[in-house]
PQR file with spaces between the fields and no chain letter, atoms N, CA, C, O and H, PARSE charges and radii, in Angstrom:
ATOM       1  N    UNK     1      16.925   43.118   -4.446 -0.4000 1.5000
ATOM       2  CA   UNK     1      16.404   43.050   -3.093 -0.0000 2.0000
ATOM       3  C    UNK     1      16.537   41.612   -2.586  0.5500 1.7000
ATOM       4  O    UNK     1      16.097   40.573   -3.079 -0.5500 1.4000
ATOM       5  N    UNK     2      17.178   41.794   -1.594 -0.4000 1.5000
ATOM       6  CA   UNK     2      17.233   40.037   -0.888 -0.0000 2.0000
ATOM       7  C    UNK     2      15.902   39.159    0.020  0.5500 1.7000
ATOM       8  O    UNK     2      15.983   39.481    1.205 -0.5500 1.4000
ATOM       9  H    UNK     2      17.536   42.638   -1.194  0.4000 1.0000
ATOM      10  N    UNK     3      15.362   38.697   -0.094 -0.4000 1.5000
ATOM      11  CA   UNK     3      14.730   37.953    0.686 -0.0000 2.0000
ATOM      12  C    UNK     3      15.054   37.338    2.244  0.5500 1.7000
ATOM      13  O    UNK     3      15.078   36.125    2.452 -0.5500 1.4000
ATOM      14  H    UNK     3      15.297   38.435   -1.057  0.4000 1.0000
ATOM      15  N    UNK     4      15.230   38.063    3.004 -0.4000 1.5000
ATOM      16  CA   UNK     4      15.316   38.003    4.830 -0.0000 2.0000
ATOM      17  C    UNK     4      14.449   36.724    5.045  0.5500 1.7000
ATOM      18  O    UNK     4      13.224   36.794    4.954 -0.5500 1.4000
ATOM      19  H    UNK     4      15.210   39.049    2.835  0.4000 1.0000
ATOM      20  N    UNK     5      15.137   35.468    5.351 -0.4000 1.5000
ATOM      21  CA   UNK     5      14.361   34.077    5.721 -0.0000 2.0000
ATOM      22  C    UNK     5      14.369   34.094    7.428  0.5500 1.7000
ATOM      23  O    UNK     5      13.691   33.307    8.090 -0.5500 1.4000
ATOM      24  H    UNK     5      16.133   35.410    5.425  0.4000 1.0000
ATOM      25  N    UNK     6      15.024   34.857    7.863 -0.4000 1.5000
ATOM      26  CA   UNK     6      15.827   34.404    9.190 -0.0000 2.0000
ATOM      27  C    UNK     6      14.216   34.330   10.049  0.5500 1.7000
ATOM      28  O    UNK     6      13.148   34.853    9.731 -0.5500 1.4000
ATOM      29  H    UNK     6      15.575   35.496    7.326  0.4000 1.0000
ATOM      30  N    UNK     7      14.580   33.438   11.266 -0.4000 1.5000
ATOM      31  CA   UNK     7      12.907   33.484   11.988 -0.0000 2.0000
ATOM      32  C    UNK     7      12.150   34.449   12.252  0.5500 1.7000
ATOM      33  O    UNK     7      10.959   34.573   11.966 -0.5500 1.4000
ATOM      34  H    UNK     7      15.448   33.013   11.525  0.4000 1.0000
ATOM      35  N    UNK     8      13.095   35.424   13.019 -0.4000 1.5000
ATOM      36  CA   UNK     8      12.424   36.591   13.531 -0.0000 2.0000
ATOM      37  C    UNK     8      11.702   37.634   12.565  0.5500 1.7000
ATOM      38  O    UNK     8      10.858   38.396   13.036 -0.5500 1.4000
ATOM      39  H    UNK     8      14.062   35.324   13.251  0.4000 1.0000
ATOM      40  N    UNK     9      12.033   37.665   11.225 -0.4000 1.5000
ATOM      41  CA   UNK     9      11.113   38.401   10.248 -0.0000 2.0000
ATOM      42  C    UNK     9      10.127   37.214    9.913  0.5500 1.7000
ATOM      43  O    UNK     9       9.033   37.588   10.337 -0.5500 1.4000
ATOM      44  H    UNK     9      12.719   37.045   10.843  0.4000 1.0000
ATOM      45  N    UNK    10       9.993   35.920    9.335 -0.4000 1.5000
ATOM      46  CA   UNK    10       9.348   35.525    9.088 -0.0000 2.0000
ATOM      47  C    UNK    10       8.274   35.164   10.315  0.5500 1.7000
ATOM      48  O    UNK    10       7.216   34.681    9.911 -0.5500 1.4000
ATOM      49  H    UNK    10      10.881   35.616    8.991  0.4000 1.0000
ATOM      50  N    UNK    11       8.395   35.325   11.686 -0.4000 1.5000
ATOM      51  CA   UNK    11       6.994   35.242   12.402 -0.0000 2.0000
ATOM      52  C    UNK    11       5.773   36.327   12.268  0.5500 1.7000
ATOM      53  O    UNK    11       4.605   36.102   12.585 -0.5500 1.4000
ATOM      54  H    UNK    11       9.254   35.717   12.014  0.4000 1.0000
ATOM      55  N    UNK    12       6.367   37.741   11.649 -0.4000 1.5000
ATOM      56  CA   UNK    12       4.997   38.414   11.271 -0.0000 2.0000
ATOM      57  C    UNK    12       4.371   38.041   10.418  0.5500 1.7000
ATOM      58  O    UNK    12       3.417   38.747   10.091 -0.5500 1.4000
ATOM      59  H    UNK    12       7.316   37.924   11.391  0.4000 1.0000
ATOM      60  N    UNK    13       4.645   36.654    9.606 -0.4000 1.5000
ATOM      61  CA   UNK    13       3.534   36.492    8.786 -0.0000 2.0000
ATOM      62  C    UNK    13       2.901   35.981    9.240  0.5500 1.7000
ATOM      63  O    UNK    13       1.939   36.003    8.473 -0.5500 1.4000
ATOM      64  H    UNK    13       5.420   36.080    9.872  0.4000 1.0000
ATOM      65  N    UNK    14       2.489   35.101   10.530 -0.4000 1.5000
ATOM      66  CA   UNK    14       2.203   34.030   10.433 -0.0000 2.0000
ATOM      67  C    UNK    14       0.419   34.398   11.143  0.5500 1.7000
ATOM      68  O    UNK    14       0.182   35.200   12.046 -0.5500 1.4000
ATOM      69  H    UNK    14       3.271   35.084   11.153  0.4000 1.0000
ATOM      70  N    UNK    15      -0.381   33.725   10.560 -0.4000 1.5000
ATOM      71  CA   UNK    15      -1.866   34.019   10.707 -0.0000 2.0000
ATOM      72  C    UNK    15      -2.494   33.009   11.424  0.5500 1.7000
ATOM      73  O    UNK    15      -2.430   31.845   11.027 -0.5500 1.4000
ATOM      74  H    UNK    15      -0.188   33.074    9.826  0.4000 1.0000
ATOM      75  N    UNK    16      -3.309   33.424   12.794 -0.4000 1.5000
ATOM      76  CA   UNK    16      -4.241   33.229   13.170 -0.0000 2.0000
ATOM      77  C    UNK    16      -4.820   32.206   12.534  0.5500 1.7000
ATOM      78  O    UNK    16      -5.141   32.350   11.355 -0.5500 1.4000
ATOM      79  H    UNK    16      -3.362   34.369   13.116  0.4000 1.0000
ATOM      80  N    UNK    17      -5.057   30.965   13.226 -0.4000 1.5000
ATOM      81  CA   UNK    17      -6.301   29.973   12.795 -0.0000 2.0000
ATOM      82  C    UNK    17      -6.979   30.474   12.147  0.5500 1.7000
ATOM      83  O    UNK    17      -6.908   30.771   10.955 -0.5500 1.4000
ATOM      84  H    UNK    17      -4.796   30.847   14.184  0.4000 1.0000
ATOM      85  N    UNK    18      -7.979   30.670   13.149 -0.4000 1.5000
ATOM      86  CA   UNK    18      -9.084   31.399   12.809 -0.0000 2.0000
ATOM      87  C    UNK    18      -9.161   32.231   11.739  0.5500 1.7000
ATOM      88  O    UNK    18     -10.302   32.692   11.715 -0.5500 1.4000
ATOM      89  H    UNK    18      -8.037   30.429   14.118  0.4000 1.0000
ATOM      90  N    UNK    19      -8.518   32.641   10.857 -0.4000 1.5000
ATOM      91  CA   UNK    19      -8.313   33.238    9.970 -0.0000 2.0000
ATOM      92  C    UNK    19      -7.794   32.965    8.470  0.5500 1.7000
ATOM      93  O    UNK    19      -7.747   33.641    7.442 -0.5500 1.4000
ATOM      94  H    UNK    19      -7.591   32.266   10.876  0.4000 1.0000
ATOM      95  N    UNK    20      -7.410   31.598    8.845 -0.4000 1.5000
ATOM      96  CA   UNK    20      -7.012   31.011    7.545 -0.0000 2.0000
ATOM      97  C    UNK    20      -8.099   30.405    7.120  0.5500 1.7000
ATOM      98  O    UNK    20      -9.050   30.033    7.808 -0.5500 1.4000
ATOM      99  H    UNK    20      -7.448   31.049    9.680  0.4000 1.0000
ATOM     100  N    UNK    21      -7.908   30.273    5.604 -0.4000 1.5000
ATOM     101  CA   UNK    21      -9.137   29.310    4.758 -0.0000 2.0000
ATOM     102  C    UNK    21      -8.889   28.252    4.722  0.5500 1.7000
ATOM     103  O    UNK    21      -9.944   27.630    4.596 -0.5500 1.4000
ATOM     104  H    UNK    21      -7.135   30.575    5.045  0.4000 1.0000
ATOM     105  N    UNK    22      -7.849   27.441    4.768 -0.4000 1.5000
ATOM     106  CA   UNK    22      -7.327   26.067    5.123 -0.0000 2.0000
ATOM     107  C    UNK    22      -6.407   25.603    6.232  0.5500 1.7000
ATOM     108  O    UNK    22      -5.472   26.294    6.636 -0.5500 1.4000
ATOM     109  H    UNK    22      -6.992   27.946    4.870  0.4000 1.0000
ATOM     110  N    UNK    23      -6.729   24.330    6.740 -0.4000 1.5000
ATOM     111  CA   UNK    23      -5.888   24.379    7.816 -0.0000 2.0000
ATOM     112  C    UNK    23      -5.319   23.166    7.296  0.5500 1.7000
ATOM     113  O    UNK    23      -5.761   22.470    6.382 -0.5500 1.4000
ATOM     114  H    UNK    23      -7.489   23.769    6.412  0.4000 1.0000
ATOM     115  N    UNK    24      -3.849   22.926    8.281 -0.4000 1.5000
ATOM     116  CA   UNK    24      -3.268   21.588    8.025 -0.0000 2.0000
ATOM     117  C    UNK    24      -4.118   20.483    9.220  0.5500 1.7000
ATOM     118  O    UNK    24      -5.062   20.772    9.955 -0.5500 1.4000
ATOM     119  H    UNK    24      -3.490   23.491    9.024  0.4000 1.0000
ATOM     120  N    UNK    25      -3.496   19.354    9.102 -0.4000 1.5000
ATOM     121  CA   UNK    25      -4.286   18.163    9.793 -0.0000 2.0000
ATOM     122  C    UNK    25      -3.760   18.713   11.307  0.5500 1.7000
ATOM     123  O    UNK    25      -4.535   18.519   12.244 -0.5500 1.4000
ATOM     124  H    UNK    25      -2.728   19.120    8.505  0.4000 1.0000
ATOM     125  N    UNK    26      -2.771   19.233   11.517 -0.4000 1.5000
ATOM     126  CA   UNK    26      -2.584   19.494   13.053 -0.0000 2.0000
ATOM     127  C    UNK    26      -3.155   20.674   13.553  0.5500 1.7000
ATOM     128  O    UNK    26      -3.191   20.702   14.783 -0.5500 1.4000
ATOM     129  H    UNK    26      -2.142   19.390   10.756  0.4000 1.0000
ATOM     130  N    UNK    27      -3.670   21.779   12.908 -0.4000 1.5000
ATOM     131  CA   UNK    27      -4.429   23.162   12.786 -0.0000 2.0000
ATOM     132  C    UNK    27      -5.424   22.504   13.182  0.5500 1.7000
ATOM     133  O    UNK    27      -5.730   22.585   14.371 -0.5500 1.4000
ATOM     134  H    UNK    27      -3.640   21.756   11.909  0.4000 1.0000
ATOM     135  N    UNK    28      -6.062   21.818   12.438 -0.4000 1.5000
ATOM     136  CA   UNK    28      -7.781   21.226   13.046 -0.0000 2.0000
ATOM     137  C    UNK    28      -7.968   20.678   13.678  0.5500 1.7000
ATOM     138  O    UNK    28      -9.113   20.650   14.129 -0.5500 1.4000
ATOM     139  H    UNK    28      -5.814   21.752   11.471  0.4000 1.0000
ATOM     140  N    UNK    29      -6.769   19.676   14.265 -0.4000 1.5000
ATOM     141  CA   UNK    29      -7.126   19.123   15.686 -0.0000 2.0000
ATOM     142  C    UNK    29      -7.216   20.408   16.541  0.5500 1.7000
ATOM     143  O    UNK    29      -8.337   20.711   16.952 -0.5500 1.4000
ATOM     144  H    UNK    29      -5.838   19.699   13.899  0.4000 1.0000
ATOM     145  N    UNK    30      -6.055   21.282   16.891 -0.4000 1.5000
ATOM     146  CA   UNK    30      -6.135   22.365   17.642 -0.0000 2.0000
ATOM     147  C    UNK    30      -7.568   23.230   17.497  0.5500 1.7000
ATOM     148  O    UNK    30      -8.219   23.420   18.525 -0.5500 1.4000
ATOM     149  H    UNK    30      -5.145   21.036   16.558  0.4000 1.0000
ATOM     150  N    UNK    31      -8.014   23.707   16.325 -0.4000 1.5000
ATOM     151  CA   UNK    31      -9.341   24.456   16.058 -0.0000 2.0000
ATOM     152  C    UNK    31     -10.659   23.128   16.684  0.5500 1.7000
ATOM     153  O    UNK    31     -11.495   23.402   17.545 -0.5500 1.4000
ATOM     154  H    UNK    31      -7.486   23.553   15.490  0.4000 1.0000
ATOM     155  N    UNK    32     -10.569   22.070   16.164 -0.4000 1.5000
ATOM     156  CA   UNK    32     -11.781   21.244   16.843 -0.0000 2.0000
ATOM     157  C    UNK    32     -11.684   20.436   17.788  0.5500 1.7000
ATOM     158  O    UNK    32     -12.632   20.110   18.503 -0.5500 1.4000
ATOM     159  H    UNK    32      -9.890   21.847   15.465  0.4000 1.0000
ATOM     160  N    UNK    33     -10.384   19.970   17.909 -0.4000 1.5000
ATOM     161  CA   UNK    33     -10.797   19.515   19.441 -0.0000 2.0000
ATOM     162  C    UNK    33     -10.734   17.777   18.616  0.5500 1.7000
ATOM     163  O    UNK    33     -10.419   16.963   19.484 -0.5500 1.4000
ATOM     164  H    UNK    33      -9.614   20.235   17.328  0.4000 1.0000
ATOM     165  N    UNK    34     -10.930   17.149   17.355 -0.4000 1.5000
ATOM     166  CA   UNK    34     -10.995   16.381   16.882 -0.0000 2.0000
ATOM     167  C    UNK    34      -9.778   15.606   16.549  0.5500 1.7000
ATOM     168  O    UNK    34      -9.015   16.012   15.673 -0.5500 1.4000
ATOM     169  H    UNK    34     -11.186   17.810   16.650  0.4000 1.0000
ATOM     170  N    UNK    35      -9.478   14.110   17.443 -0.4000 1.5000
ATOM     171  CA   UNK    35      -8.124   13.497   16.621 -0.0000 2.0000
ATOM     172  C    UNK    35      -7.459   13.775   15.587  0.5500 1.7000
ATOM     173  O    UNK    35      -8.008   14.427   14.698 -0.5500 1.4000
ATOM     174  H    UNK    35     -10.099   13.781   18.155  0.4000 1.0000
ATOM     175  N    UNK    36      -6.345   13.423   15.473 -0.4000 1.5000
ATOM     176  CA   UNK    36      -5.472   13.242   14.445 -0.0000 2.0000
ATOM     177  C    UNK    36      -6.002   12.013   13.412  0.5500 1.7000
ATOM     178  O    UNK    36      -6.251   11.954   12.208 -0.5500 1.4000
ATOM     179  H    UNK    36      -5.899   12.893   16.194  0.4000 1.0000
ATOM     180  N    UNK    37      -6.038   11.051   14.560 -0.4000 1.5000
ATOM     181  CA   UNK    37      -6.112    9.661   13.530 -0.0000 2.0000
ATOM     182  C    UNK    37      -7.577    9.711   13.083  0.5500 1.7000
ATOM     183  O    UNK    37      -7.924    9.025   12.122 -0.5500 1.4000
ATOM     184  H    UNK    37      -5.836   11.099   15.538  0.4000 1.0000
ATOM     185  N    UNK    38      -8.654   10.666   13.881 -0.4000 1.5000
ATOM     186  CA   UNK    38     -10.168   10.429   13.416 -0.0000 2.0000
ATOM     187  C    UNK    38     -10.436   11.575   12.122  0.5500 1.7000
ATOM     188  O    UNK    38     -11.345   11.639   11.295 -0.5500 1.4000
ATOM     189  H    UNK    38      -8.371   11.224   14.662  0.4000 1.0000
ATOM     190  N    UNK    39      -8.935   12.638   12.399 -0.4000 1.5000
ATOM     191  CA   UNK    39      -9.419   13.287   11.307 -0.0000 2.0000
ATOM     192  C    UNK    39      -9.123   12.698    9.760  0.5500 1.7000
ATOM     193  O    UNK    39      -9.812   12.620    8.742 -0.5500 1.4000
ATOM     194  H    UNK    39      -8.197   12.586   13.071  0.4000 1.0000
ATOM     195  N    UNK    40      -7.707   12.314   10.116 -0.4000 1.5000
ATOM     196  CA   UNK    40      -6.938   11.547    9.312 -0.0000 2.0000
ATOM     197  C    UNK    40      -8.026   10.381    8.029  0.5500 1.7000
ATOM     198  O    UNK    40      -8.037   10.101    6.830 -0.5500 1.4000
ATOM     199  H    UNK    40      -7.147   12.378   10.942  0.4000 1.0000
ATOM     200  N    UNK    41      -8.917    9.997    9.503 -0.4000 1.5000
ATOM     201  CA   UNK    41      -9.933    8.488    8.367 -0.0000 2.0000
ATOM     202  C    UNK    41     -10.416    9.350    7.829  0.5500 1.7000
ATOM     203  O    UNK    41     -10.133    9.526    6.644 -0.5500 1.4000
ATOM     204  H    UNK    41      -8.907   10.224   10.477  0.4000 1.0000
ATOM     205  N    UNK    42     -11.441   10.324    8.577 -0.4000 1.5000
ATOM     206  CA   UNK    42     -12.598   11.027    7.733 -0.0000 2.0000
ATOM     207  C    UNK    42     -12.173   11.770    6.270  0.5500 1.7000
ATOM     208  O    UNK    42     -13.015   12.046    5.415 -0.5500 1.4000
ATOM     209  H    UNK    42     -11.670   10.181    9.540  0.4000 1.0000
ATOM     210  N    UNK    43     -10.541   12.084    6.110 -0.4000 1.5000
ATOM     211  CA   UNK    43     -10.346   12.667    5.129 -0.0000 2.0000
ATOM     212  C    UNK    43      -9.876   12.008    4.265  0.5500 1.7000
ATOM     213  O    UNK    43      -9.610   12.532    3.183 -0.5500 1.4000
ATOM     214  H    UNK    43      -9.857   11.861    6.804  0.4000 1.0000
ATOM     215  N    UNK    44      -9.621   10.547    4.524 -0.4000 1.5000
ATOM     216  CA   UNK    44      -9.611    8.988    3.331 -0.0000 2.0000
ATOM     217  C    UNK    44     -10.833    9.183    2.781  0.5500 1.7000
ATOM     218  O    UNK    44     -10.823    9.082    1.554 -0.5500 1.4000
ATOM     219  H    UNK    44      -9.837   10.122    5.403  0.4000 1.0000
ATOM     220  N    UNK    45     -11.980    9.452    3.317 -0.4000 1.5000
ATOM     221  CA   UNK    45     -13.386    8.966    2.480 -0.0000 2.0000
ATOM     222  C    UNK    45     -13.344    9.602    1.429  0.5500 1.7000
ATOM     223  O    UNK    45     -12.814   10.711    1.369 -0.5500 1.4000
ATOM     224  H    UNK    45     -11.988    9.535    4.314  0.4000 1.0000
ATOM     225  N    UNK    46     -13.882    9.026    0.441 -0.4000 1.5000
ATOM     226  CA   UNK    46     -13.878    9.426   -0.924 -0.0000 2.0000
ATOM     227  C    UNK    46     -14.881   10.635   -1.249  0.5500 1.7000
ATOM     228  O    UNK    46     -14.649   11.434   -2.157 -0.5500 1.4000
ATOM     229  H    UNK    46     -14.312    8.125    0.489  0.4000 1.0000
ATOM     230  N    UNK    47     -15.966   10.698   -0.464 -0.4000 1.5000
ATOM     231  CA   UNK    47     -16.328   11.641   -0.661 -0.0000 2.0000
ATOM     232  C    UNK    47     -16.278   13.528    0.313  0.5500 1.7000
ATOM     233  O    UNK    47     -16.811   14.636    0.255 -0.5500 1.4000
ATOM     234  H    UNK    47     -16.155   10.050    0.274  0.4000 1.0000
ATOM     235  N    UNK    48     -15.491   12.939    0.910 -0.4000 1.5000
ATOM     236  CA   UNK    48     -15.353   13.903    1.913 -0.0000 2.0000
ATOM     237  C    UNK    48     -15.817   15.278    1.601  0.5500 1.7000
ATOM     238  O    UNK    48     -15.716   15.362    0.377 -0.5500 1.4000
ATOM     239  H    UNK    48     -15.059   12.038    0.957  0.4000 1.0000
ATOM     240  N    UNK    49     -16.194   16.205    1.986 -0.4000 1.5000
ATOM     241  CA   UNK    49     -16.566   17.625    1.489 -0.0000 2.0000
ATOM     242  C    UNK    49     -15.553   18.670    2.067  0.5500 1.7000
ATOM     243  O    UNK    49     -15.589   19.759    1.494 -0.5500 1.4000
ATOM     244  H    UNK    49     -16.275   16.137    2.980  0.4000 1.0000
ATOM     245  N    UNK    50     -14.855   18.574    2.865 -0.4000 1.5000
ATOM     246  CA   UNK    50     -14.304   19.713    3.390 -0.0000 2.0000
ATOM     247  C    UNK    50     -12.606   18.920    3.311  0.5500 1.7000
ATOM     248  O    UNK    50     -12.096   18.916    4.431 -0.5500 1.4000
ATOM     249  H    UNK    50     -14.826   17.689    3.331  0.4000 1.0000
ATOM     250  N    UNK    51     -11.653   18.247    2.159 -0.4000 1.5000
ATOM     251  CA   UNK    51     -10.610   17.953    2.415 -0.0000 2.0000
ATOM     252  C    UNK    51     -10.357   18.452    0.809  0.5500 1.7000
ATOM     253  O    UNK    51     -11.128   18.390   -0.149 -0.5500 1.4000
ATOM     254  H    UNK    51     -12.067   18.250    1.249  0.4000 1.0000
ATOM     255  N    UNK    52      -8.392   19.187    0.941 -0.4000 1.5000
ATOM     256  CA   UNK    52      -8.605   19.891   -0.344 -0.0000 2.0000
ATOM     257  C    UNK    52      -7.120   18.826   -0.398  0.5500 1.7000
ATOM     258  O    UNK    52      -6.825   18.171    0.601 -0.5500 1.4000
ATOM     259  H    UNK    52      -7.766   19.238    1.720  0.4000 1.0000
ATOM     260  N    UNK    53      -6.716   18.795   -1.000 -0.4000 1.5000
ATOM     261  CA   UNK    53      -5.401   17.421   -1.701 -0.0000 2.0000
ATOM     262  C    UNK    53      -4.496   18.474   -2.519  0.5500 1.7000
ATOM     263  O    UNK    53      -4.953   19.091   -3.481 -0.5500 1.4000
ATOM     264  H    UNK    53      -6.955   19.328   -1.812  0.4000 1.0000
ATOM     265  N    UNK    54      -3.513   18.589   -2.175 -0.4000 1.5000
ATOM     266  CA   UNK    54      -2.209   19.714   -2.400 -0.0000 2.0000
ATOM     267  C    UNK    54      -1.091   18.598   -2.857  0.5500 1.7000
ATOM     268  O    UNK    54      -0.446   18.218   -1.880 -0.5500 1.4000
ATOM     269  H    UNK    54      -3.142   18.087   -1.393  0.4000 1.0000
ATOM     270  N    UNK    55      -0.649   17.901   -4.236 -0.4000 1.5000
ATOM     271  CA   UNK    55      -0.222   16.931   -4.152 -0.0000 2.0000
ATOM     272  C    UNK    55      -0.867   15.951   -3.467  0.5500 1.7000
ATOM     273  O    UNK    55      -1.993   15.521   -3.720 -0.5500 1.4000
ATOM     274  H    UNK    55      -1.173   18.210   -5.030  0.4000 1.0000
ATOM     275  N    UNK    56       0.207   15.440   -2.182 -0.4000 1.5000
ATOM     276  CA   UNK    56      -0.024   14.557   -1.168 -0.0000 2.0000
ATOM     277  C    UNK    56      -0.414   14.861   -0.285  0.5500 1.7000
ATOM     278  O    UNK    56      -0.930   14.026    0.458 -0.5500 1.4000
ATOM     279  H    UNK    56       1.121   15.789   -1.977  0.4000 1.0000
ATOM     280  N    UNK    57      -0.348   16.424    0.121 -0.4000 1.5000
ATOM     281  CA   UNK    57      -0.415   16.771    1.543 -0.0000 2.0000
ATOM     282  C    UNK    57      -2.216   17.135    0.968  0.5500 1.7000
ATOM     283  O    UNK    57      -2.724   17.418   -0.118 -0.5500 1.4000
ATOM     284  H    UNK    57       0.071   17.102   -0.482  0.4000 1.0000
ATOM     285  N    UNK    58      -2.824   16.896    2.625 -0.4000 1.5000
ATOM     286  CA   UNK    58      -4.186   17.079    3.089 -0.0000 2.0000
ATOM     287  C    UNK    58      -4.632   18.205    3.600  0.5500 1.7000
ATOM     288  O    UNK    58      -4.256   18.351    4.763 -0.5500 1.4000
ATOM     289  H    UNK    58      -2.412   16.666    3.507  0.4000 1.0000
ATOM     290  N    UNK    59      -5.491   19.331    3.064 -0.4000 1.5000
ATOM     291  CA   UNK    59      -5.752   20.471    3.984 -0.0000 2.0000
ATOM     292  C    UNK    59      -7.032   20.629    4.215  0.5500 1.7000
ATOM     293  O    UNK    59      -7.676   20.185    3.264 -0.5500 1.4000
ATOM     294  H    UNK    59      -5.797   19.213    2.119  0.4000 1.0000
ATOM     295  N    UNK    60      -7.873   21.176    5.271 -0.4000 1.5000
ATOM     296  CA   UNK    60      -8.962   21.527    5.683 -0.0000 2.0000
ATOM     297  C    UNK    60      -9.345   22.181    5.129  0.5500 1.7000
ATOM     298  O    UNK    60      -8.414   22.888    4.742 -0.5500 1.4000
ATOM     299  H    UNK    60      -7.349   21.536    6.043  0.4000 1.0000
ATOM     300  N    UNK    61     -10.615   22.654    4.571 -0.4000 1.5000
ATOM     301  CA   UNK    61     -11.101   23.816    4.326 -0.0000 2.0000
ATOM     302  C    UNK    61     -12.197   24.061    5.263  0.5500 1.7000
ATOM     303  O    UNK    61     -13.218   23.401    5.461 -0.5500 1.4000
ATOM     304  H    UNK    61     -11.371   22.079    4.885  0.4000 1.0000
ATOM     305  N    UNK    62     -11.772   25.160    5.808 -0.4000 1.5000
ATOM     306  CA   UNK    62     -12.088   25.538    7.133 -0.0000 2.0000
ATOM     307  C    UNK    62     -13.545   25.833    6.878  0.5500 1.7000
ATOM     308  O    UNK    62     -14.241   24.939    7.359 -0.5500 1.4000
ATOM     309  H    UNK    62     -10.943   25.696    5.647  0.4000 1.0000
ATOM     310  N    UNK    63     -14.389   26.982    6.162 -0.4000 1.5000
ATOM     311  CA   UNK    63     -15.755   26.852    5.895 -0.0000 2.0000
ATOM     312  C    UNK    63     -16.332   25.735    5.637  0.5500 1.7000
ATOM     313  O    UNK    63     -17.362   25.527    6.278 -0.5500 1.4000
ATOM     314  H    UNK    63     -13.823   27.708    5.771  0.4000 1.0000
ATOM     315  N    UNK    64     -16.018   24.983    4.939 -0.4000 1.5000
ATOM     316  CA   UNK    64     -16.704   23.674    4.993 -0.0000 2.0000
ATOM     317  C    UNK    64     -16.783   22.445    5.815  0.5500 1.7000
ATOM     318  O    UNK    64     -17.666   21.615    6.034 -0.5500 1.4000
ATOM     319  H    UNK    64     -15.181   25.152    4.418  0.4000 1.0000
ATOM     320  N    UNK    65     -15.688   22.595    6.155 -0.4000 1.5000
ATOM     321  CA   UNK    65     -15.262   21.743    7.912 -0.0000 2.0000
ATOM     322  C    UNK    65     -16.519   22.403    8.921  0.5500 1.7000
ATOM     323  O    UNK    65     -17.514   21.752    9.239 -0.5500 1.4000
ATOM     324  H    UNK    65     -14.971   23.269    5.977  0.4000 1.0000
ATOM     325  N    UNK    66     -16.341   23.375    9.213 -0.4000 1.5000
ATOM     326  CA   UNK    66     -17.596   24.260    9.587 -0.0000 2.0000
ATOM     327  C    UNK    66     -18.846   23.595    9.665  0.5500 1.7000
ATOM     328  O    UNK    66     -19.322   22.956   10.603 -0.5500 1.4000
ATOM     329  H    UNK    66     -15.533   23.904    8.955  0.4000 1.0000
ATOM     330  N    UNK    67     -19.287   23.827    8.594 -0.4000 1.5000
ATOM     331  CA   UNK    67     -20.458   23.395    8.105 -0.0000 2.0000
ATOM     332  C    UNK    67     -20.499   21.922    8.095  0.5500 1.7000
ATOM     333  O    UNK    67     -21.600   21.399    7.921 -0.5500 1.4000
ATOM     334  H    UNK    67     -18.901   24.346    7.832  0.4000 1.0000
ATOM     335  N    UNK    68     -19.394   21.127    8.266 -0.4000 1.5000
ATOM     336  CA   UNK    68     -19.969   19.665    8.381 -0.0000 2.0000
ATOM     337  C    UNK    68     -20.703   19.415    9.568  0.5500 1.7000
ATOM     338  O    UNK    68     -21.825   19.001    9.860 -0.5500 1.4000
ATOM     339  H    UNK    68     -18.500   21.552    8.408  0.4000 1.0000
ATOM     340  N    UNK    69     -19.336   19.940   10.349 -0.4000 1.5000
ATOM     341  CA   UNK    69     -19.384   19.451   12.136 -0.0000 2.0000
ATOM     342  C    UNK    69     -20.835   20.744   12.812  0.5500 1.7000
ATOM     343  O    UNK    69     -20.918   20.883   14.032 -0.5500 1.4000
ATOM     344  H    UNK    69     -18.425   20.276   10.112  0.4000 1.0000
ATOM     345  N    UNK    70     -21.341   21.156   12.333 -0.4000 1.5000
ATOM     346  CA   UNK    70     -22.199   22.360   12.398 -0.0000 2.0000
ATOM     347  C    UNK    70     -23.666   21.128   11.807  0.5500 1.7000
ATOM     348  O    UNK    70     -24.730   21.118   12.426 -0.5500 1.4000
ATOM     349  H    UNK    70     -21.274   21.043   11.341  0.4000 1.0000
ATOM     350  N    UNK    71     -23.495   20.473   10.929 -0.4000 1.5000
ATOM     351  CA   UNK    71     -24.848   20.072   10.649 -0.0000 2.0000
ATOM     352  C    UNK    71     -24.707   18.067   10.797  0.5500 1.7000
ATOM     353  O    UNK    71     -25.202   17.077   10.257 -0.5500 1.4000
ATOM     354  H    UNK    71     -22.631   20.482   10.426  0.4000 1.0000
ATOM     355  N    UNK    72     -23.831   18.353   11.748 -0.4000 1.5000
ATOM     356  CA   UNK    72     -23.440   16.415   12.214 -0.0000 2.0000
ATOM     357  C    UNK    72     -23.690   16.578   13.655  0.5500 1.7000
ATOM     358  O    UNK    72     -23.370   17.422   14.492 -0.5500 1.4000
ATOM     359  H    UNK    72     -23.429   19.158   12.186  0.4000 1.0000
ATOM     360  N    UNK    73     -24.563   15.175   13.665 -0.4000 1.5000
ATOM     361  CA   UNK    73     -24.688   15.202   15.297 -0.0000 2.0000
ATOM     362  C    UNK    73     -23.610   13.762   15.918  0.5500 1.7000
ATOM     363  O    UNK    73     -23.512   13.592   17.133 -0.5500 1.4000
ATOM     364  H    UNK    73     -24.823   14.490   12.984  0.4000 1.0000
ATOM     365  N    UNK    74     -22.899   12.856   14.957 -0.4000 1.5000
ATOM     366  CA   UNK    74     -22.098   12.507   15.590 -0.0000 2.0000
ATOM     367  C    UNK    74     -20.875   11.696   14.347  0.5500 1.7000
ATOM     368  O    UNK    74     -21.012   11.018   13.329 -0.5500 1.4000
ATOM     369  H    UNK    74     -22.979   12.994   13.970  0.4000 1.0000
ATOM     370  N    UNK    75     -19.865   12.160   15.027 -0.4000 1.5000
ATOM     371  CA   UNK    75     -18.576   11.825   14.005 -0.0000 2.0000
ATOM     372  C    UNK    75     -17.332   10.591   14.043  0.5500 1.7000
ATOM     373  O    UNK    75     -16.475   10.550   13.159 -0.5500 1.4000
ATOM     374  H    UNK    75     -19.754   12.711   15.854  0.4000 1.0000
């Protein structure tokens, strides 16, 4: 069985924000409304709670992102 890459099959995969458990750094600006470069620092901090480290690349985890900006009154 061959694997079909071409665009037009691969756009039915593609999921809803809102629906994913992680987002990339450009997903969460779009979902919050929050910089690039402000998300960018907050996910340097060492202790961050809601940043998951894939290698190099940086992803959101969207429930816990949630829950930050949900119990922060300023960022």
């Amino acid at each position: 069985m061959k694997l079909d890459t071409s665009k037009e099959n691969n756009s039915r995969y593609e999921i809803p924000i809102w629906r994913k458990v992680n987002l990339s750094i450009e997903e969460a600006v779009i979902y919050s409304g929050i910089g690039r470069n402000k998300l960018y620092g907050m996910t340097n901090e060492e202790n961050c709670p809601f940043v998951l480290w894939v290698g190099g690349k940086r992803l959101i985890k969207k429930k816990a992102f949630d829950e930050y900006i949900k119990n922060s009154f300023e960022i």
